[in-house]
C-alpha positions in Angstrom: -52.6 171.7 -58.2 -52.4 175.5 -57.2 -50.7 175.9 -53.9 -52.1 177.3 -50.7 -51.9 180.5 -49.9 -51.1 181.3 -46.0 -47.2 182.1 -45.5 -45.3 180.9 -43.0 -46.3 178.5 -40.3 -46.7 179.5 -36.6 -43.7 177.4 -34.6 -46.2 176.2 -32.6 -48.0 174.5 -35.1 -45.2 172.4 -36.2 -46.8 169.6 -35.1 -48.0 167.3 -37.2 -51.7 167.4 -37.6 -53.7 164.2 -36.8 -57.2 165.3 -36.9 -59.1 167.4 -39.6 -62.4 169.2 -38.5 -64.5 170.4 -40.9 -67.4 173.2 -41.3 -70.3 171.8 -42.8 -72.5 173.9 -45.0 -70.9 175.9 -47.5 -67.2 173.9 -46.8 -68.4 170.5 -47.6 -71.2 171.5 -49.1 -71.4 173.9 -51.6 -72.4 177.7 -50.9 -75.6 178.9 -51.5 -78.1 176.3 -50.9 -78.6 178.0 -47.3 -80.0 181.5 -47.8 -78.8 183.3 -44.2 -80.7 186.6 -45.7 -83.7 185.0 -46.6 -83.9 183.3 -42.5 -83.0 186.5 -41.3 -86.3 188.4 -42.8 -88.1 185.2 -41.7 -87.1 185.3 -38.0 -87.1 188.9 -38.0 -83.3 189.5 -37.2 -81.1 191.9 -37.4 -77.8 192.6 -40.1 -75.7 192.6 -38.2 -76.3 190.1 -35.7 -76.1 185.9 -36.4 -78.5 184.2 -36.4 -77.9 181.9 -33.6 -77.2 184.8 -31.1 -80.2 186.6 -32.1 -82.3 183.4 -31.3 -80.5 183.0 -28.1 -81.6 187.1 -26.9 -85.5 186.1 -27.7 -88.1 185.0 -25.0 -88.3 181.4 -24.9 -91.7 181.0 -26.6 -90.3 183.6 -29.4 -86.8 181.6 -29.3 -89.2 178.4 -30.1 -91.0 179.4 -32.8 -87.8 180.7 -34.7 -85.6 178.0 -34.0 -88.4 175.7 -35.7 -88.8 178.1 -39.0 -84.4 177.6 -39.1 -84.9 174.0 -38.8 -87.4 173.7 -41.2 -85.5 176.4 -43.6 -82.4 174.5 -43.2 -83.4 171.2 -43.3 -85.2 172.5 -47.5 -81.8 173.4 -48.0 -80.3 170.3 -47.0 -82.2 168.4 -49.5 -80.7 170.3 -52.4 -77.6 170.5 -51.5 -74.3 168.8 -53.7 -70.7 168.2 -52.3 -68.4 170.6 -52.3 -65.7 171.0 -55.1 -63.2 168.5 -54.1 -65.2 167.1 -50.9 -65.7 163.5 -51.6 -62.0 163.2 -53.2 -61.0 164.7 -50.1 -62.4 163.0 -47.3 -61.7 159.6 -49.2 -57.9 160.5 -49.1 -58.0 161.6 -45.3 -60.2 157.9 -44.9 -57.3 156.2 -46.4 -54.4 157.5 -44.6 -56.5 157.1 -41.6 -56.5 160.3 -40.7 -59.6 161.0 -38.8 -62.0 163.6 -39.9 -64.9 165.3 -38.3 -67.9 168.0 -38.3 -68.6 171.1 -36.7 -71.5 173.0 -37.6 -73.9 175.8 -36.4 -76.8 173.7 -38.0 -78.6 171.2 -37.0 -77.8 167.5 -37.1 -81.1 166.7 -39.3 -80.3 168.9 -41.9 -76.4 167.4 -41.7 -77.6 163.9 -42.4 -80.1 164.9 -45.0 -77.3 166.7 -47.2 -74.9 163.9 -46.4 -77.3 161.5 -48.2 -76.4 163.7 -51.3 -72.7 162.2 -50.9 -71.9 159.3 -53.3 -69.3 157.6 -51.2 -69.3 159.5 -47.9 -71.9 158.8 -45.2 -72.4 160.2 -41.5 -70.4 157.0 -39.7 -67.2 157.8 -41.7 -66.9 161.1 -39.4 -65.3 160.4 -36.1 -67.6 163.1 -34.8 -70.6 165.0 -35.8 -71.1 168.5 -33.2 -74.1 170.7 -34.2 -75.2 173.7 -32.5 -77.0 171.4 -30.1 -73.6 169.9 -28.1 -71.6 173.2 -27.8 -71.4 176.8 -27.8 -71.7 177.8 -31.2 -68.5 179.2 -32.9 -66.8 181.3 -33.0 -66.6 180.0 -29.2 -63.9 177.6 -28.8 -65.8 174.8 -27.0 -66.9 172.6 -30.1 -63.0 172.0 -31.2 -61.7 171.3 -27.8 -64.9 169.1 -28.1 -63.9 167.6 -31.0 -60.0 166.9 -30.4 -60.8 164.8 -27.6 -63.6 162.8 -29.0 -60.9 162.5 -32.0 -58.6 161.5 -29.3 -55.9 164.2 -30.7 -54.8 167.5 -28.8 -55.8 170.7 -30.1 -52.3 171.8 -31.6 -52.6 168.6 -33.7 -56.4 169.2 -35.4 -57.1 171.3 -38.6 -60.1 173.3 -38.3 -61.4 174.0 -42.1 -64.3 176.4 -43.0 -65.5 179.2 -45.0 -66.6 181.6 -42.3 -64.6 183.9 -40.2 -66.2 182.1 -36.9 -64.3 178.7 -38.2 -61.1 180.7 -38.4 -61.9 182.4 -34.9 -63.2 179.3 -32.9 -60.1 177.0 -34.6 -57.3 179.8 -33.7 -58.9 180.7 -29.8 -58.3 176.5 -29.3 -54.9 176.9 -30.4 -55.6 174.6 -33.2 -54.5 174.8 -37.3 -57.2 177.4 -39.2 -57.9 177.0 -42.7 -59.8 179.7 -44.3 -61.7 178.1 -47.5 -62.4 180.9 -49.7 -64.6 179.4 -52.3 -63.5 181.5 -54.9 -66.2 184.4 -53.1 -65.0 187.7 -51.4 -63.0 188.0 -48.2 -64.7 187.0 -44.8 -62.7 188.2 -42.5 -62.8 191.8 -40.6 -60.2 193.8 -39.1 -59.1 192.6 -35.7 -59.6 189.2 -37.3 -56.4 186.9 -36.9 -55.3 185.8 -39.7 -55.8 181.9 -40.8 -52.8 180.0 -41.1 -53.6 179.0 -44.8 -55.8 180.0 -47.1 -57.4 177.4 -49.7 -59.8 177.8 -52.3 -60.9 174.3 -52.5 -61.0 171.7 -50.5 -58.1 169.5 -52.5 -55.9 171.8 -50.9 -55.8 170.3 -48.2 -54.4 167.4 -48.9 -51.2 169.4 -50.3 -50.8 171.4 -46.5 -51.2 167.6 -45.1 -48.9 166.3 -47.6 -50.7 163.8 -49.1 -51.3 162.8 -52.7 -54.4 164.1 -54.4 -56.4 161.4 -56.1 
């Protein structure tokens, strides 16, 4: 297996990590099914702003009748969507060392259950939590991981935030938790000012070598 990339660890993430949190579309599910510049034209917004932000600025009948084209856009997605490279395998390991794993996602939880039916041996209950965009303030606010860790009853320090999108990598490091940057195999997503991750994977078996644990 090809090591990690990320250099060396952050003393105060010597602890041992106890939770893994995972991004959902394009982490455990492979990118591209979701086409953000395709929403964009359809909502009218903006380059250089997200899309979540952008909905948030509108009037509320405006907001409404974007935030139902995204659902409806992501939920089509959703039903095409495959596992990840490495997913299954990898949640199956974390499932039998009992380490408990969970969601965070800027989607909705409809189009999260649709895709997870795409999973051969994975299914929404095996997640200790599931947070969409509906529970928290989006990333790359911290709010959804400190979320998380407690409803995974670990602290902060001790969860692995995992995603393929600079907000993962901001929202994980603002709660003092463990950022994994999941690359893909695509072009760099971080900008300057960004802190850095504290690994770098390019597929989601990696993982399991930072945590120590057997691949399958």
């Amino acid at each position: 297996m090809k090591r990690p990339r990320g250099g060396s660890r952050n003393p105060k993430h010597e602890t041992r990590i106890r939770g893994v949190l995972f991004d959902f579309d394009g982490t455990l599910t492979r990118p591209g099914a979701l086409d953000f510049p395709a929403i964009k034209r359809k909502i009218q917004c903006p380059a250089g702003i997200a899309i979540l932000e952008y909905l948030d600025g509108l009037p509320s009948l405006g907001r409404a009748a974007c935030l139902k084209l995204l659902e409806a856009m992501e939920e089509e997605a959703a039903r095409t969507a495959v596992p990840n490279t490495g997913a299954e395998p990898c949640l199956l390991s974390l499932k039998k060392e009992e380490i408990p794993f969970g969601i965070l996602t800027r989607n909705s939880l409809s189009s999260v259950r649709i895709a997870l039916e795409r999973f051969e041996r994975i299914r929404l209950e095996d997640f200790k939590t599931v947070l969409t965009r509906d529970d928290f303030l989006p990333k790359p606010h911290p709010e959804g991981v400190f979320q998380a860790a407690a409803r995974m009853g670990v602290e902060p320090p001790e969860l692995m935030v995992v995603g393929d999108y600079r907000f993962d990598v901001l929202a994980g490091k603002a709660a003092n938790a463990v950022a994994v940057l999941l690359s893909n195999g695509g072009e760099p997503v971080m900008e300057p000012g960004d802190p850095e991750p504290d690994h770098k994977v390019d597929n989601l078996l990696q993982i399991l070598e930072i945590l120590g644990i057997t691949s399958p």
